[in-house]
C-alpha positions as CSV (number, residue, x, y, z in Angstrom):
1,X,18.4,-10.6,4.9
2,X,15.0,-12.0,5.8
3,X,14.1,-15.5,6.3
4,X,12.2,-15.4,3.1
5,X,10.6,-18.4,3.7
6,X,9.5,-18.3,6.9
7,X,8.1,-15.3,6.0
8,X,6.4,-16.4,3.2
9,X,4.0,-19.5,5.2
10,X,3.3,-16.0,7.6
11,X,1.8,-14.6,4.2
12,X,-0.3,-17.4,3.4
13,X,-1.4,-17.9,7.0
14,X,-3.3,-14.4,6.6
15,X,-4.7,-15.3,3.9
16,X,-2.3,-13.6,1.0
17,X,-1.0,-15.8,-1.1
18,X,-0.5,-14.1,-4.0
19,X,2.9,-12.0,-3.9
20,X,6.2,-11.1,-5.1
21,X,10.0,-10.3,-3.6
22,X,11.2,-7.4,-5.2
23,X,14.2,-5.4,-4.7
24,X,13.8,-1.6,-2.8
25,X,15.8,0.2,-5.3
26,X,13.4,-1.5,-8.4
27,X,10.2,1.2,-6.5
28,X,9.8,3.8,-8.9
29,X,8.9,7.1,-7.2
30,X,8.2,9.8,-9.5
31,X,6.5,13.6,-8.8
32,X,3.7,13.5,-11.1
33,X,2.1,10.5,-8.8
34,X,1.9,13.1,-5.7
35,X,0.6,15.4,-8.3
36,X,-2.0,13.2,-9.1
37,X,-2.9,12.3,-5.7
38,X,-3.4,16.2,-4.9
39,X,-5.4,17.0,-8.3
40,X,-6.8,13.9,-9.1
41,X,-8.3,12.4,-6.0
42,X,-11.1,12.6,-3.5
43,X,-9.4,11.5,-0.7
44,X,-7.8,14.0,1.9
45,X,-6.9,12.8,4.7
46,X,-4.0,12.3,7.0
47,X,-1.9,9.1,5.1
48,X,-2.5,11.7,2.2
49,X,-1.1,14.7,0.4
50,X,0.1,17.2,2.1
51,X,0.0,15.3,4.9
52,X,3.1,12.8,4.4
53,X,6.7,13.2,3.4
54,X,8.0,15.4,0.6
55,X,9.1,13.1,-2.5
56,X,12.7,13.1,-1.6
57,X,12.2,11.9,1.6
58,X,9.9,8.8,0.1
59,X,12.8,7.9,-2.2
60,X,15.2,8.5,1.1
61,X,13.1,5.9,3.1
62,X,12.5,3.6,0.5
63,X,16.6,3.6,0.1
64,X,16.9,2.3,3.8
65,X,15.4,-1.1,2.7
66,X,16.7,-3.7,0.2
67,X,13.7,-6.2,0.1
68,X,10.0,-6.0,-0.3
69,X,7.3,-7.6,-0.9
70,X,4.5,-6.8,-3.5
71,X,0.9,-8.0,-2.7
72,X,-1.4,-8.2,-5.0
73,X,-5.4,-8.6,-4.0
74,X,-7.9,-9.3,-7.4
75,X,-11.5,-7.9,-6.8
76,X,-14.6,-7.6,-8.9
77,X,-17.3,-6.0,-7.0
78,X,-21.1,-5.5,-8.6
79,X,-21.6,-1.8,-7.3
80,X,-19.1,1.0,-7.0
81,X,-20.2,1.2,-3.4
82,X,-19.2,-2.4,-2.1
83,X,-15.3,-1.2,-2.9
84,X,-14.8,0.7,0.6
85,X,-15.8,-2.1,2.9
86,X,-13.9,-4.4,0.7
87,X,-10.3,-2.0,0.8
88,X,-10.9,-1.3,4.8
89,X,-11.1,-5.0,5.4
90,X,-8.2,-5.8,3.3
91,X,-6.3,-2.9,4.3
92,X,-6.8,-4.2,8.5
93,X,-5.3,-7.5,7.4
94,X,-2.5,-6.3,6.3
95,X,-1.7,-3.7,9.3
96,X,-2.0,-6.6,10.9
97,X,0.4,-8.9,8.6
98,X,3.0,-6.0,9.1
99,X,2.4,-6.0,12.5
100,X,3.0,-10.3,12.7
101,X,6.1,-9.1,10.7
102,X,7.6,-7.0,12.7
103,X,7.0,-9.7,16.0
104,X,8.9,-12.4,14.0
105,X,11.6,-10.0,14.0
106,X,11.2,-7.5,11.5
107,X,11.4,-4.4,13.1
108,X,11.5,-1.9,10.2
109,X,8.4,-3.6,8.9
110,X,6.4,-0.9,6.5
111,X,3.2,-1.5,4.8
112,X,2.7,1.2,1.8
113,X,-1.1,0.5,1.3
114,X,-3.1,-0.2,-1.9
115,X,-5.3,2.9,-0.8
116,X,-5.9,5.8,0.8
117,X,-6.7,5.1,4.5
118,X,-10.8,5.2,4.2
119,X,-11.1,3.9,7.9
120,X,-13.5,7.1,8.9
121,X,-16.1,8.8,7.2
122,X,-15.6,11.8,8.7
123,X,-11.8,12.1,8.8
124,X,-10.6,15.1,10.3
125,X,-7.6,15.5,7.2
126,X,-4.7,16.2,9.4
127,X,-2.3,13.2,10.7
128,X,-2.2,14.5,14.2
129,X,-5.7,14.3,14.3
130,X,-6.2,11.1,13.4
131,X,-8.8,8.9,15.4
132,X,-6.8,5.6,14.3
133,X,-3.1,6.0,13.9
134,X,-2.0,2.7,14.1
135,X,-4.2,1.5,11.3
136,X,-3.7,4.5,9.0
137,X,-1.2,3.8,6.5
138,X,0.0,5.6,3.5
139,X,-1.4,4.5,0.1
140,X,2.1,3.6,-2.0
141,X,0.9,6.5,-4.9
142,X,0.4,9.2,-1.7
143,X,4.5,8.2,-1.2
144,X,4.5,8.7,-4.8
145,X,5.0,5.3,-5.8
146,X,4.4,4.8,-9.6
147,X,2.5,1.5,-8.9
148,X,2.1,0.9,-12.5
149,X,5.4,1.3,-13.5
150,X,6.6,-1.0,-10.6
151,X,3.8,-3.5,-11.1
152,X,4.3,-4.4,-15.0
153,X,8.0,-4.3,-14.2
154,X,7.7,-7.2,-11.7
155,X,5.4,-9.3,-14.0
156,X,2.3,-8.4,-12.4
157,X,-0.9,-7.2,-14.3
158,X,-2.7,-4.1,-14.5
159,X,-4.6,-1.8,-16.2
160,X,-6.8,1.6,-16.0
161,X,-10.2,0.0,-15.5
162,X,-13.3,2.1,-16.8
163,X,-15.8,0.9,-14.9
164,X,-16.5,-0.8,-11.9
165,X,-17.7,-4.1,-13.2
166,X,-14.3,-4.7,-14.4
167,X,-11.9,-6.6,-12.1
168,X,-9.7,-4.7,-9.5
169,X,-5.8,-5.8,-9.3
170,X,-5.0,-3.5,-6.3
171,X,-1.4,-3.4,-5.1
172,X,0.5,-3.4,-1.4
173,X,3.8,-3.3,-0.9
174,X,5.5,-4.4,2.8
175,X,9.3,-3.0,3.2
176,X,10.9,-5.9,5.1
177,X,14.1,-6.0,6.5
């Protein structure tokens, strides 16, 4: 069981201070996310579709842990295009908050991300291509996470936002234990 609140001041040290304990088995993984991700997104590289584990295997992993911990980051940004920079900054901080995880002691440390990768422009798709493997994490709905589902069930907002005025509540969840 992890030192929760040791863990906790680590958090708020990196600047995330915003964030919830919630159980393993309370992740809802469900098939039509990955559908989604293949049909319904832009993105295509190598924390993506087809390029991560089947759906079974997500559920199988997420299994192995009992405690994690749910981030959430609130943005409003004024053009669609200032979203990027904003999710590649956020998303190095918390590589590096798993990584300070996993030195206090956490070895099976796991950041699910709260997007796709996004680190290169020209990403070359396939994992075992990939230009920055220790930053590339998985985005929680490429694992086929039902981040909605999980979110409103641990008290946390959010909603399909139509435009991009409208503030972001963007969700990452580190496996801890």
């Amino acid at each position: 069981m992890p030192d929760k609140a040791s863990l906790e001041q680590l958090f708020v040290q990196h600047g995330f201070s915003d964030f919830r304990w919630i159980k393993a088995k309370d992740i809802r993984v469900s098939q039509w996310v990955r559908f989604r991700c293949l049909f319904g997104c832009s993105s295509r590289g190598g924390a993506c579709p087809p390029n991560v584990p089947s759906i079974q295997e997500c559920r199988e992993f997420i299994a192995e842990y009992e405690d994690v911990v749910l981030f959430r980051l609130e943005k409003a940004v004024v053009h669609p295009e200032d979203r990027k920079p904003w999710s590649r900054e956020y998303s190095k901080k918390l590589v590096e908050l798993e990584r300070q995880v996993f030195l206090a002691g956490y070895y099976k440390a796991f950041l699910m991300g709260f997007d796709s990768c996004g680190y290169c422009a020209d990403c070359p798709g396939a994992r075992q291509q990939c230009r920055l493997p220790k930053l590339s994490r998985p985005g929680a709905d490429a694992l086929g996470v039902d981040v909605f589902a999980t979110v409103r069930a641990a008290g946390y907002p959010i909603e399909v936002l139509k435009n991009y005025n409208e503030t972001m509540n963007r969700y990452a969840f580190l496996l801890v234990e």
